[in-house]
C-alpha positions in Angstrom: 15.5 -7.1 -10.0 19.1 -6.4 -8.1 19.9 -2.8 -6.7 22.4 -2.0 -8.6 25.0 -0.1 -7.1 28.5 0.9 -8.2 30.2 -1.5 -6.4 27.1 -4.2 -8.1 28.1 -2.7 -11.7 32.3 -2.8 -11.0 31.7 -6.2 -10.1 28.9 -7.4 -13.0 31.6 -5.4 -15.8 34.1 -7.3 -14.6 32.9 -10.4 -14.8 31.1 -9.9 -17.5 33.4 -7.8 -20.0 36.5 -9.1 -18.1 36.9 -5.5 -17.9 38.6 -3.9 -14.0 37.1 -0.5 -13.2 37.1 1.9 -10.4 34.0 2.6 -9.2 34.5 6.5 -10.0 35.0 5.5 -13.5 31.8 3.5 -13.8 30.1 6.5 -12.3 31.4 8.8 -15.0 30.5 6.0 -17.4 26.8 5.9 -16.4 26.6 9.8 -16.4 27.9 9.8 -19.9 25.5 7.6 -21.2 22.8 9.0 -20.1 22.0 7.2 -16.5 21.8 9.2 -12.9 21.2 8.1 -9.3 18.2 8.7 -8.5 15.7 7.8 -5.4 12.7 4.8 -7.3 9.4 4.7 -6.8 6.9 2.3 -5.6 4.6 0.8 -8.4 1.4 -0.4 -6.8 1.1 -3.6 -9.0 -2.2 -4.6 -7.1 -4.1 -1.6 -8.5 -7.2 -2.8 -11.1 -6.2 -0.7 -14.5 -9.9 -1.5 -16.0 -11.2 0.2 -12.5 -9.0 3.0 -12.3 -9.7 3.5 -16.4 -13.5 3.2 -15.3 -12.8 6.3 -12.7 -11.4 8.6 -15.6 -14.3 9.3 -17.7 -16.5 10.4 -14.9 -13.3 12.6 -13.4 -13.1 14.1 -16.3 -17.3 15.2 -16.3 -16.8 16.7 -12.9 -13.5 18.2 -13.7 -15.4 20.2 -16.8 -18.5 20.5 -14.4 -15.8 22.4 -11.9 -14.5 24.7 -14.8 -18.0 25.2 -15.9 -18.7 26.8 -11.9 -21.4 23.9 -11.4 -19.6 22.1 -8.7 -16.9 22.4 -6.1 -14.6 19.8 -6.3 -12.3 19.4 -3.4 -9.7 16.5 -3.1 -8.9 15.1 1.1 -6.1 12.6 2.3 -4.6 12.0 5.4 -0.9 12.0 6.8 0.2 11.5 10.3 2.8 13.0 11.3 5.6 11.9 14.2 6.7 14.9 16.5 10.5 13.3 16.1 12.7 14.6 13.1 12.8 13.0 9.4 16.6 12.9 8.5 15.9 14.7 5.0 19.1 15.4 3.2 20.4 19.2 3.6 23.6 21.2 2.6 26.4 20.7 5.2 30.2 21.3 5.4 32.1 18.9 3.1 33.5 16.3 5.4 31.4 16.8 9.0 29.3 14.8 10.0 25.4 16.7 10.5 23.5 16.0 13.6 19.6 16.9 14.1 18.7 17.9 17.7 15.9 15.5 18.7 14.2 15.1 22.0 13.2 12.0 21.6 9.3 12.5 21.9 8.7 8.4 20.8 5.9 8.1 18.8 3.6 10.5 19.0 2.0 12.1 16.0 -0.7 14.3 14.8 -2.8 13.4 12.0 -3.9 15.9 10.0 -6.5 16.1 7.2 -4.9 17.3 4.1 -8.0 19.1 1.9 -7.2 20.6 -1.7 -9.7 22.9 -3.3 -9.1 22.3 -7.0 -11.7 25.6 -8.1 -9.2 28.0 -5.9 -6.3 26.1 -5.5 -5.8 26.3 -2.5 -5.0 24.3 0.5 -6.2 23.7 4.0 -5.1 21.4 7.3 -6.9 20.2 10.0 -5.1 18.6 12.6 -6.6 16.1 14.3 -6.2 14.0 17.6 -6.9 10.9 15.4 -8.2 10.1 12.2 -11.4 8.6 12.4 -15.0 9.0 12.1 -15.8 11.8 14.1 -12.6 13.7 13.3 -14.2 12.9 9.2 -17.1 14.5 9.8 -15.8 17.9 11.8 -13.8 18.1 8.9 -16.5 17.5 6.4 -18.6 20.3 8.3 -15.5 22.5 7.7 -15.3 22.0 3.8 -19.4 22.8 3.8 -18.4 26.2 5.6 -15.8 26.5 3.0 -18.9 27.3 0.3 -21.9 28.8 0.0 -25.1 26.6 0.9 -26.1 26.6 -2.4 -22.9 25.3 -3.9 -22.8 22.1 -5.0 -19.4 19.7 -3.4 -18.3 16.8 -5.1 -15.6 15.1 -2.7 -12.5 12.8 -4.1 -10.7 10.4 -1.5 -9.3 7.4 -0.5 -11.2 4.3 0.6 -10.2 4.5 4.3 -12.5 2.3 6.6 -14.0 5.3 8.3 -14.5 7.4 4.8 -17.3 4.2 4.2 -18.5 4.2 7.6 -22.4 4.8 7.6 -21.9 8.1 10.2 -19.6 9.5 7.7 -22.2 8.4 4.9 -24.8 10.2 6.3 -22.9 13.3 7.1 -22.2 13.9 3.7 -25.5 13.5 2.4 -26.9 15.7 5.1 -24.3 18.4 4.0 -25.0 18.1 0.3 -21.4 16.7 -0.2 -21.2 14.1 -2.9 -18.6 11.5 -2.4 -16.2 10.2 -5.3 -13.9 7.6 -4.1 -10.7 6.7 -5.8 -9.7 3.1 -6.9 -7.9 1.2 -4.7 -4.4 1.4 -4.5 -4.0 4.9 -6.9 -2.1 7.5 -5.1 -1.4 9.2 -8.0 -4.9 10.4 -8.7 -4.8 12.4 -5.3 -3.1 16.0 -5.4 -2.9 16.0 -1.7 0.3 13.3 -2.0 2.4 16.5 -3.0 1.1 18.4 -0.4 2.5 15.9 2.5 5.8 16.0 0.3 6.1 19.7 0.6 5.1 19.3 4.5 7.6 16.9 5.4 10.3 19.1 3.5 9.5 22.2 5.5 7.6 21.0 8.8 9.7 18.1 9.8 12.7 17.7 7.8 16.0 18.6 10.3 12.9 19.6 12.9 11.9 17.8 15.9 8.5 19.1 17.9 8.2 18.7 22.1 4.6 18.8 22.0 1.7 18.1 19.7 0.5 22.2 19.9 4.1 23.0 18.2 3.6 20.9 15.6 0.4 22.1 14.7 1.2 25.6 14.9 4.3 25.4 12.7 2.0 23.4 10.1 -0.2 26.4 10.0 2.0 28.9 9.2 3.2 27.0 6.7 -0.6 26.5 5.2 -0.9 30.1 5.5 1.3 30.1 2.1 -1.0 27.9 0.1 -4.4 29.7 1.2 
């Protein structure tokens, strides 16, 4: 499918309709009728719909289990995160160009664990020097001290090679947390998505970070909101 741009459109009415148009005119054209410029989506066509339709029903038993106050359920993703700036889009004066200051720190990043508790809606970061197995399990051992011992944790994430890794395996079961993975390639069942949406807007949009500790910091004051 073309991207289809006003000049695309001048071009397409004209040959089409045998019809010449500005390009402001077409815009007004498409606004009238209903149409708007808007940023698309990617639509994961590899996800399996009878597997994600499969992961629904028991959702929904632990969802009502959650409202009920018979389990914890607590969503986790990851994001890493570059120390340069993200160009986000930002009011400027009409007709300047805007510049971002960046030190150019490369590529350097911070990965952070992104955890949602769904029961008190609330969120929680933990910055880590890489996302792996060990950093999995601190983390893990952070959500357990989240609860009381007695509560019961069902976890919902990704299928990330190191979430099926058999230390990370046995550190759930060891901390009584039950692991509910998502189907493969289905964002849109994880809550934490929004969450790195809402951190690039306010952490790293129009910012740039010399160090990894500045970063971090900024990232929990931010958290500090959502708690």
């Amino acid at each position: 499918m073309p991207r289809w741009t006003l000049k695309r459109l001048v071009e397409w009415v004209k040959k089409t309709h045998s019809v010449s148009c500005c390009r402001e005119s077409t815009r007004n054209a498409l606004k009238d009728m209903g149409f708007s410029w808007k940023k698309w989506r990617k639509l994961l066509n590899k996800a399996d719909p009878e597997r994600r339709e499969a992961f629904i029903a028991p959702l929904q038993e632990r969802l009502a289990a959650a409202t009920a106050g018979k389990t914890q359920i607590v969503y986790l993703d990851e994001a890493h995160i570059h120390l340069d700036t993200d160009e986000g889009y930002g009011w400027t004066v009409k007709g300047e160009r805007a510049w971002v200051s960046s030190s150019s720190p490369g590529l350097a990043k911070v990965s952070f664990f992104g955890v949602y508790l769904y029961n008190r809606a609330q969120v929680r970061l933990f910055p880590a020097t890489k996302a792996n197995g060990d950093a999995t399990v601190e983390v893990l051992r952070q959500i357990r001290a989240c609860f009381a011992a007695t509560d019961h944790i069902t976890l919902i994430w990704d299928n990330a090679p190191y979430h099926r890794s058999r230390q990370v395996k046995q550190a759930a079961q060891e901390l009584g947390i039950t692991l509910m993975p998502l189907p493969p390639y289905s964002p849109d069942f994880m809550p934490v998505e929004h969450v790195w949406q809402w951190f690039r807007e306010d952490v790293t949009y129009h910012a740039c970070y010399d160090d990894e500790s500045k970063l971090i910091a900024q990232a929990r004051a931010i958290a500090l909101k959502f708690c």
